[in-house]
KOLGU-282968 format. One record per residue (C-alpha): x, y negated, z. Coordinates in steps of 0.001 Angstrom, whole numbers, padded with zeros to 6 digits, always signed. Example, Ala and Ser with C-alpha at 12.3 -4.5 7.8 and 13.67 -1.06 7.14 Angstrom:
<pts>
(pt (+012300; +004500; +007800)),
(pt (+013670; +001060; +007140)),
</pts>
This chain:
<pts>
(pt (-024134; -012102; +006395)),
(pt (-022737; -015065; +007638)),
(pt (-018988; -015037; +006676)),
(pt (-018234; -018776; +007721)),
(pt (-018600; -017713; +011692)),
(pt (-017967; -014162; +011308)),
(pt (-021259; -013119; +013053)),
(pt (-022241; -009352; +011937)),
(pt (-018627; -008584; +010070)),
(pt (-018324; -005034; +011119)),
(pt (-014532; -004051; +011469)),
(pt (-012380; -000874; +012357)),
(pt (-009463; -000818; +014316)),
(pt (-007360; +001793; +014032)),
(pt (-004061; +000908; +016349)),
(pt (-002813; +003294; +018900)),
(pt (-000658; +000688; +021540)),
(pt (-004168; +000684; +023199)),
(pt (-003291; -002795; +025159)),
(pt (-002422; -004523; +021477)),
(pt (-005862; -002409; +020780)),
(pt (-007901; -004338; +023389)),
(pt (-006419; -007684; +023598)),
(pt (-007177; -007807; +019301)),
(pt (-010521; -006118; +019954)),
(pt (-011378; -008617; +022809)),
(pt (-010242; -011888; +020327)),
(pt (-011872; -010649; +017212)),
(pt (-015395; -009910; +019045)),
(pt (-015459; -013290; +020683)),
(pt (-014789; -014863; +017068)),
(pt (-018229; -012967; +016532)),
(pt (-016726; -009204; +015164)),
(pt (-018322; -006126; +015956)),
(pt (-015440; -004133; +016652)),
(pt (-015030; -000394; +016860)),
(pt (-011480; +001577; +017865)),
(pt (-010099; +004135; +016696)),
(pt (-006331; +005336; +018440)),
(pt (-005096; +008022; +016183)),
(pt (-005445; +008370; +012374)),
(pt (-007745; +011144; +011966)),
(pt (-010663; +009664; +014121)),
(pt (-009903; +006504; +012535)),
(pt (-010782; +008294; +008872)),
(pt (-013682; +010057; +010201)),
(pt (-014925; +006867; +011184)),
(pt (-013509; +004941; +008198)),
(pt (-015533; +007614; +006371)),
(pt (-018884; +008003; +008722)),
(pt (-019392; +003959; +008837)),
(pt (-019792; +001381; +007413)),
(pt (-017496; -001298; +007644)),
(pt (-016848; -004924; +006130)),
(pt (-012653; -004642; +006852)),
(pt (-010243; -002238; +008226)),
(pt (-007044; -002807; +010376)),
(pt (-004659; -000331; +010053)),
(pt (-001663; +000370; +012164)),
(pt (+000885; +002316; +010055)),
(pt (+002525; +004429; +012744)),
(pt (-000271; +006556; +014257)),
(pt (-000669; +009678; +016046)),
(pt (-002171; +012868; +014078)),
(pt (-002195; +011797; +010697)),
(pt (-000019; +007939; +009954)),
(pt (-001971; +004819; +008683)),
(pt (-000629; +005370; +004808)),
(pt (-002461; +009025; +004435)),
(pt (-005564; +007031; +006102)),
(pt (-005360; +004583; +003527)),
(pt (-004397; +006995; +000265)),
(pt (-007507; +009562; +001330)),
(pt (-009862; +006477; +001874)),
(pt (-009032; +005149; -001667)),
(pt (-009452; +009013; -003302)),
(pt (-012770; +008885; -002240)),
(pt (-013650; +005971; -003631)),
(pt (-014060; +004058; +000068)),
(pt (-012895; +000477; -001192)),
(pt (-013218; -001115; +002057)),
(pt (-010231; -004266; +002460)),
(pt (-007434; -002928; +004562)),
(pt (-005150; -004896; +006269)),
(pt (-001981; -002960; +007278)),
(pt (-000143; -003240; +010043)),
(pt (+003826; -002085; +009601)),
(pt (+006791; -002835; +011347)),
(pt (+009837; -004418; +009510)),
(pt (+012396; -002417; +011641)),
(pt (+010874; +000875; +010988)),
(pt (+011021; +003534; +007948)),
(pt (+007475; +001793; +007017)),
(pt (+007647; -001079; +004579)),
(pt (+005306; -003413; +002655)),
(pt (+005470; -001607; -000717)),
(pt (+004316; +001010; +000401)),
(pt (+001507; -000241; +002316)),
(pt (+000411; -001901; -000646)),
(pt (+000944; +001397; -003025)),
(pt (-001627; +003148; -000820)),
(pt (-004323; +000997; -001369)),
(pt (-003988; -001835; +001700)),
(pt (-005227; -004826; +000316)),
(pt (-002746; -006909; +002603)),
(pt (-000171; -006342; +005337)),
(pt (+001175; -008032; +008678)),
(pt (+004125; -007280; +010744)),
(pt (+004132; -006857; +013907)),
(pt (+004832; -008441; +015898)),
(pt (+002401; -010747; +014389)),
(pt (+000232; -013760; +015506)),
(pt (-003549; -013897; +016145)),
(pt (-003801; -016728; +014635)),
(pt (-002694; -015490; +011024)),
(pt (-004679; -012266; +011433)),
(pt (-007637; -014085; +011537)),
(pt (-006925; -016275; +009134)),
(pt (-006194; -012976; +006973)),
(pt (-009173; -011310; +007849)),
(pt (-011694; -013805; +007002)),
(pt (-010396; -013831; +003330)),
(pt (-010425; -010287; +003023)),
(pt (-013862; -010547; +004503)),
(pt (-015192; -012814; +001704)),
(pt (-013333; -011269; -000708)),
(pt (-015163; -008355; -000091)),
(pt (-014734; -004278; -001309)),
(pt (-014661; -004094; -005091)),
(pt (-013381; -001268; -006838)),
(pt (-010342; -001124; -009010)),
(pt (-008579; +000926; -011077)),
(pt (-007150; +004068; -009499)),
(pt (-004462; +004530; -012429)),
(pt (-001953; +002251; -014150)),
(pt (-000944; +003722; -017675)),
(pt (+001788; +002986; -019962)),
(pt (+001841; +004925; -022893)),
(pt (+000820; +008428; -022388)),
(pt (+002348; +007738; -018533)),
(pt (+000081; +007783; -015581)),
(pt (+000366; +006645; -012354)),
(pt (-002233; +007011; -009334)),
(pt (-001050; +004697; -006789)),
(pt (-003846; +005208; -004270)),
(pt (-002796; +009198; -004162)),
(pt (+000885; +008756; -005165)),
(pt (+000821; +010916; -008139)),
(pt (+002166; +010791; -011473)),
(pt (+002025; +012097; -015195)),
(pt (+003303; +012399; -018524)),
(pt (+000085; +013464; -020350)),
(pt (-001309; +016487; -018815)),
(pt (+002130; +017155; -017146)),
(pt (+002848; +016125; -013519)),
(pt (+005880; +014869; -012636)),
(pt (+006644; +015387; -008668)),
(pt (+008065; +012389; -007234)),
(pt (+009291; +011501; -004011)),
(pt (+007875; +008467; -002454)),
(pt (+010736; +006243; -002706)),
(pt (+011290; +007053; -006527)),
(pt (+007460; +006457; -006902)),
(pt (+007723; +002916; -005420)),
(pt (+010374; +002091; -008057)),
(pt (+008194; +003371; -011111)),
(pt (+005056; +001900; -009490)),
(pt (+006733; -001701; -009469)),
(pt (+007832; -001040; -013389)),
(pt (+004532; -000021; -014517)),
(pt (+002890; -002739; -013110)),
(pt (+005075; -004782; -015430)),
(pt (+004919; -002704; -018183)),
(pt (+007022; -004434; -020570)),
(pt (+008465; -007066; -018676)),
(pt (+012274; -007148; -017289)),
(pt (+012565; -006279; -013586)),
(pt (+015782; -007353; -011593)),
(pt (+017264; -005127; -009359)),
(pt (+017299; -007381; -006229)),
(pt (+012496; -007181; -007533)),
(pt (+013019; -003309; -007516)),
(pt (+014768; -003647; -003672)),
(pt (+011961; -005512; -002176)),
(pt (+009234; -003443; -003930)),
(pt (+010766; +000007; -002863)),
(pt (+012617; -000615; +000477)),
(pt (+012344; -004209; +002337)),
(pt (+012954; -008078; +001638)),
(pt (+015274; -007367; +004364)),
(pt (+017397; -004408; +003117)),
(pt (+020873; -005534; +003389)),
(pt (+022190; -001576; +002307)),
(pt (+023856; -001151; -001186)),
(pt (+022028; -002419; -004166)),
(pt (+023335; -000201; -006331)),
(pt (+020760; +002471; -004594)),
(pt (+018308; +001287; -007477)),
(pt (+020460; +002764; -010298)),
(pt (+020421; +005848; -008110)),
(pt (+016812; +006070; -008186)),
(pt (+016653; +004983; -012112)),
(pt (+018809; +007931; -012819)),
(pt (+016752; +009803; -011038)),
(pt (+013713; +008698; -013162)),
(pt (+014700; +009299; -016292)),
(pt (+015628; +013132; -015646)),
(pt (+012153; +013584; -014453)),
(pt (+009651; +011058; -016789)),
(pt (+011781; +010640; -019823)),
(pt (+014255; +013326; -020282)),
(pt (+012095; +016604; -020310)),
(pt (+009194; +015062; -023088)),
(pt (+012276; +013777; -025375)),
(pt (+011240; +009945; -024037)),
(pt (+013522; +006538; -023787)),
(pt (+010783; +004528; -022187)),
(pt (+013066; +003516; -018887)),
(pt (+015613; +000826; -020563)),
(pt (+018391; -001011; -018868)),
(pt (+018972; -004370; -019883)),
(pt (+022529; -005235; -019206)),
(pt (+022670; -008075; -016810)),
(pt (+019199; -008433; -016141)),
(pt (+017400; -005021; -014846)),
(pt (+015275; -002747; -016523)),
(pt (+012035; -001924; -018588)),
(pt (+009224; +000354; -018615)),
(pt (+007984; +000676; -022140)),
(pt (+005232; +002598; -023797)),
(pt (+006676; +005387; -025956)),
</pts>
């Protein structure tokens, strides 16, 4: 496959504004794409699913089923196909959560043509490779791609913000992590709300992963953030 011109790259698009639809479709097949649509989320993972494909584009706010339940059901059944996410800053969507999914990368619309390209073709030689479907920390167990979680055999029901703020601990397990990190992970680089929210969330943590199973493993460090340990 010829990845330097792009000729033969087979690539969904899943986007329902069907004018932003054709105008990508239209640039992406004369850079040498073969490009098929999709306009609502379920034909887009029936395709996703049916097909193979080299890269996915993914609007986030589809009809009949939205772009992150696309994603999270790809990456259950072990589709690794690179997704590139399309969310919208202004909306109740956000990057983290894009990325918790599954999406390999994410643009905001309104974006430019240019960059999505750019972005493609590095997904595209990059390439579908499958990775781990659980982050662990201690006897703690997170499933990112299906948003799930568990102390050992137990799971622990969490809602999706409170799993955003656990998912950016775990994935530095160990390591401090400010409260203006645990912001942009869980809502937006732009949320200008109160910070405080995060303790909100923390407290919420602890009465659901450590408190029942007699754990400490969510520390506050004064002045700094907090700490996911293994316990």
């Amino acid at each position: 496959m010829a990845y330097g011109t792009l000729v033969g790259v087979r690539v969904l698009l899943v986007e329902d504004e069907r004018r932003l639809a054709g105008l990508v479709r239209d640039g992406l097949s004369g850079e040498g794409f073969a490009v098929d649509v999709a306009h609502d989320g379920r034909d887009g993972l029936w395709m996703a699913t049916e097909n193979p494909y080299d890269v996915i584009v993914l609007d986030v706010m589809l009809p009949r089923m939205n772009g992150y339940t696309v994603c999270a059901r790809l990456r259950e059944a072990g589709n690794w196909t690179p997704i590139m996410m399309l969310t919208a800053k202004d909306g109740v969507y956000d990057e983290a959560e894009a990325l918790d999914t599954g999406a390999d990368d994410y643009l905001s619309k309104p974006f430019s043509y240019v960059v999505l390209l750019a972005r493609l073709r590095a997904l595209v030689r990059r390439g579908g490779r499958e990775r781990p479907v659980s982050i662990t920390v201690g006897d703690l167990v997170l499933d990112p791609a299906g948003l799930r979680c568990r102390r050992g055999e137990v799971e622990i029901a969490l809602t999706p913000k409170e799993f955003a703020v656990l998912h950016g601990l775990a994935r530095r397990a160990g390591e401090v992590v400010s409260k203006s990190e645990l912001l942009a992970q869980a809502w937006d680089f732009t949320y200008d709300g109160d910070p405080n929210i995060v303790e909100v969330y923390i407290s919420a943590l602890r009465r659901k992963i450590d408190q029942p199973f007699g754990r400490s493993s969510l520390i506050t460090v004064r002045g700094a953030g907090y700490r996911l340990e293994a316990t």
